[in-house]
C-alpha atoms as a printed R data frame, in Angstrom:
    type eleno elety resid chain resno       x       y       z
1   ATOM     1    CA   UNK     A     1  -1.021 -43.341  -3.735
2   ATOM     2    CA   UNK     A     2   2.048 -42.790  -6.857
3   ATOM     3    CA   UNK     A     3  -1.018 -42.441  -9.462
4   ATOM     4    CA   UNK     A     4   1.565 -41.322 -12.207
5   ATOM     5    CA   UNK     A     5   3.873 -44.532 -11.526
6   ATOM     6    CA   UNK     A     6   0.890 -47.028 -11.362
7   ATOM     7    CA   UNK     A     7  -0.588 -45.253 -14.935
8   ATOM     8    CA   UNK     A     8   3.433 -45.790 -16.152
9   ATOM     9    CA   UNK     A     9   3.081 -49.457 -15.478
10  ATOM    10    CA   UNK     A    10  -0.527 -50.049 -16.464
11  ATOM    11    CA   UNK     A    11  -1.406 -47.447 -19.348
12  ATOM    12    CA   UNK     A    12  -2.882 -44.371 -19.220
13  ATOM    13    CA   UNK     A    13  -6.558 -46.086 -19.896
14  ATOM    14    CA   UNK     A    14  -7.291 -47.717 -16.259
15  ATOM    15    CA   UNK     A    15  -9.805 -46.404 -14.407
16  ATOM    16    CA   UNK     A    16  -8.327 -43.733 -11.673
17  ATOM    17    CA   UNK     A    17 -11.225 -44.870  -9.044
18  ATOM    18    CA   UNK     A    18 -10.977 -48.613  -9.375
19  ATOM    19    CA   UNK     A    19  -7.030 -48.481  -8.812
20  ATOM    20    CA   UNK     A    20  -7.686 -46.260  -5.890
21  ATOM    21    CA   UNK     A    21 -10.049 -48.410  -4.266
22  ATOM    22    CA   UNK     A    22  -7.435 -51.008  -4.479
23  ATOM    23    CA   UNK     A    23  -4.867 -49.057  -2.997
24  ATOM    24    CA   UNK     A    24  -6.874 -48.472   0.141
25  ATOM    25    CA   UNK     A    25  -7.469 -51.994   0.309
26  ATOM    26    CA   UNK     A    26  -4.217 -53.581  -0.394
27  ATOM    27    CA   UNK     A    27  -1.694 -50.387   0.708
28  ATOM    28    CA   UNK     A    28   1.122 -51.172  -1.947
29  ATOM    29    CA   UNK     A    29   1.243 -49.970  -5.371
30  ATOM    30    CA   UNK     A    30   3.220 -52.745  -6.232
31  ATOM    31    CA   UNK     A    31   0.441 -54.669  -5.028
32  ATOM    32    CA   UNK     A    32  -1.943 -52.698  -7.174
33  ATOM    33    CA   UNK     A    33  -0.092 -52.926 -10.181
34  ATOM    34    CA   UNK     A    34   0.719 -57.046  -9.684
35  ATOM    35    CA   UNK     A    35  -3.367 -57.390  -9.113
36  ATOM    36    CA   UNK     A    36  -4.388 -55.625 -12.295
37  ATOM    37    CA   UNK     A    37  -2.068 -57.403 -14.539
38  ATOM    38    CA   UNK     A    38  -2.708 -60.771 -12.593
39  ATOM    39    CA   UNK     A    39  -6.442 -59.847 -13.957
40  ATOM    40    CA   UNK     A    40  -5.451 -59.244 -17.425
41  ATOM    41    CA   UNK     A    41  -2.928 -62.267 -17.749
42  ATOM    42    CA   UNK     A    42  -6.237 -64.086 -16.541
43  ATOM    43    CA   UNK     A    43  -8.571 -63.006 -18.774
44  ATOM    44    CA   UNK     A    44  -6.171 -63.721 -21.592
45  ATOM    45    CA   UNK     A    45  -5.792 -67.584 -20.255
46  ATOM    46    CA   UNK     A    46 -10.027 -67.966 -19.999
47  ATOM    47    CA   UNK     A    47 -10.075 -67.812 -23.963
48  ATOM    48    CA   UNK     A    48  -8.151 -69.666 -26.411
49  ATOM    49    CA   UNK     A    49  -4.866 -67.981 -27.173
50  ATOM    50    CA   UNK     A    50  -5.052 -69.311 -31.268
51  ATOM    51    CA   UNK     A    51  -8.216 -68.748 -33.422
52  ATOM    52    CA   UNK     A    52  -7.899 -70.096 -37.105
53  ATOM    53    CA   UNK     A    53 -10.951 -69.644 -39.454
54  ATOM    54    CA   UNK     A    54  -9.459 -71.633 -42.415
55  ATOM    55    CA   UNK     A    55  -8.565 -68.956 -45.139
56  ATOM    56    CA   UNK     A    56 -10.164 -66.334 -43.459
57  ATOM    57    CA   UNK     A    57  -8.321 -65.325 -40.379
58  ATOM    58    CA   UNK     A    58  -5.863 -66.403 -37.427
59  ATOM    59    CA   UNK     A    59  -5.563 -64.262 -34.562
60  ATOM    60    CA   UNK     A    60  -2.301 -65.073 -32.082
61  ATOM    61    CA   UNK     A    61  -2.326 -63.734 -28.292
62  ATOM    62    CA   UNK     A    62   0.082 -66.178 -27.175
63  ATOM    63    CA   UNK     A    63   2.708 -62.711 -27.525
64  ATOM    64    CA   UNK     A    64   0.334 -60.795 -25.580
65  ATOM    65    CA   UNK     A    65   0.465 -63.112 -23.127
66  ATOM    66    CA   UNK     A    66   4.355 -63.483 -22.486
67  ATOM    67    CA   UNK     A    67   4.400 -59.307 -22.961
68  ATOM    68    CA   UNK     A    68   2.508 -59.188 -19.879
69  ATOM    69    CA   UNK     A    69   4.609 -61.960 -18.202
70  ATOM    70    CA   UNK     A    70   7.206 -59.851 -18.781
71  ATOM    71    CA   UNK     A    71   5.525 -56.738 -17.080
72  ATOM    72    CA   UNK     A    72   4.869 -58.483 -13.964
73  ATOM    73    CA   UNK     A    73   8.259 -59.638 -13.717
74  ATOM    74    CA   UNK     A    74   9.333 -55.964 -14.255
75  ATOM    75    CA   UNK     A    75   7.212 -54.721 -11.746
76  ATOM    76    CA   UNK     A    76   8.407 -57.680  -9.306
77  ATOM    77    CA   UNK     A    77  12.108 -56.077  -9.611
78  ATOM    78    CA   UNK     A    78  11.840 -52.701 -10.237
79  ATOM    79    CA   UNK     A    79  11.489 -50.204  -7.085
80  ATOM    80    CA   UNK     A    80   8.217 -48.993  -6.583
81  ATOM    81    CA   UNK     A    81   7.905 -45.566  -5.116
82  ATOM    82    CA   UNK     A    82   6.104 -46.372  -1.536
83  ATOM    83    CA   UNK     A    83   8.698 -49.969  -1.229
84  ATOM    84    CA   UNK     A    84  10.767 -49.993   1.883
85  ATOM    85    CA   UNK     A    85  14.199 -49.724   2.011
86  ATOM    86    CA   UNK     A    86  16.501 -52.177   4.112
87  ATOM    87    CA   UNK     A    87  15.451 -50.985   7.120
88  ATOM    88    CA   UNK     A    88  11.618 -51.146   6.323
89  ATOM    89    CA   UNK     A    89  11.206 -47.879   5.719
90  ATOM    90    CA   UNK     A    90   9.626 -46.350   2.763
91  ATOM    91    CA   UNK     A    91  12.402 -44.661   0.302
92  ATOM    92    CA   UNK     A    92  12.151 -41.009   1.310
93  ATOM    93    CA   UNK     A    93  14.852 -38.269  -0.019
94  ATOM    94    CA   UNK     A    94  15.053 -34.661   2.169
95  ATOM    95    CA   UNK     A    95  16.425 -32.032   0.632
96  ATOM    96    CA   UNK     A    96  17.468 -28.702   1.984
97  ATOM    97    CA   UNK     A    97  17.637 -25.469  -0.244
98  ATOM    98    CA   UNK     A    98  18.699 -22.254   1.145
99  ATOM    99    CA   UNK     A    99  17.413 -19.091  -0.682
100 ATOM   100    CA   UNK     A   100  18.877 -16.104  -1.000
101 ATOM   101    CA   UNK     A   101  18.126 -12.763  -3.039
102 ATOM   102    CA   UNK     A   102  19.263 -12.354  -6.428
103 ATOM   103    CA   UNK     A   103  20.794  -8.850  -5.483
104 ATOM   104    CA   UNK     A   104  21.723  -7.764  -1.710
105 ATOM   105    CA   UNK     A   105  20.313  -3.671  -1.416
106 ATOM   106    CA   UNK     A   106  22.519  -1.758   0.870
């Protein structure tokens, strides 16, 4: 599991274990990501997005709510790091170094 990109998307303050257990269950990270902020979006829909308490307070969430609108449709498009390629293959780089001494001794 790409723990670092999933706490990039989601925040540093998601619980480790629960987005592993989700990871073994759904096998994407994309997926993982999409399913927490599918819950979030969702919990922001159950309660009214406007509060007014006439000359006391007004709280707004309707921004929160297109902010993380606009997260899933980042994570949609941007390339997560265990997404196939063209071929179906997850996107893996191999790199060769060669190492050599700093001095040769004769």
């Amino acid at each position: 599991m790409q723990r670092s990109w999933l706490l990039a998307q989601l925040g540093p303050d998601v619980d480790v274990a629960d987005l592993e257990r989700r990871f073994f269950r759904l096998r994407s990270v994309r997926e993982v990501a999409l399913e927490v902020l599918g819950e979030r979006r969702a919990r922001l829909l159950a309660d009214p997005l406007r509060v007014t308490v006439d000359g006391v307070v007004t709280m707004d969430l309707q921004e929160n709510l297109r902010g993380i609108e606009r997260q899933i449709q980042q994570v949609t498009a941007a390339p997560a790091p265990d997404a196939p390629d063209d071929e179906g293959e997850p996107e893996t780089a191999l790199t060769t170094a060669t190492m050599v001494p700093e001095r040769r001794y004769r």
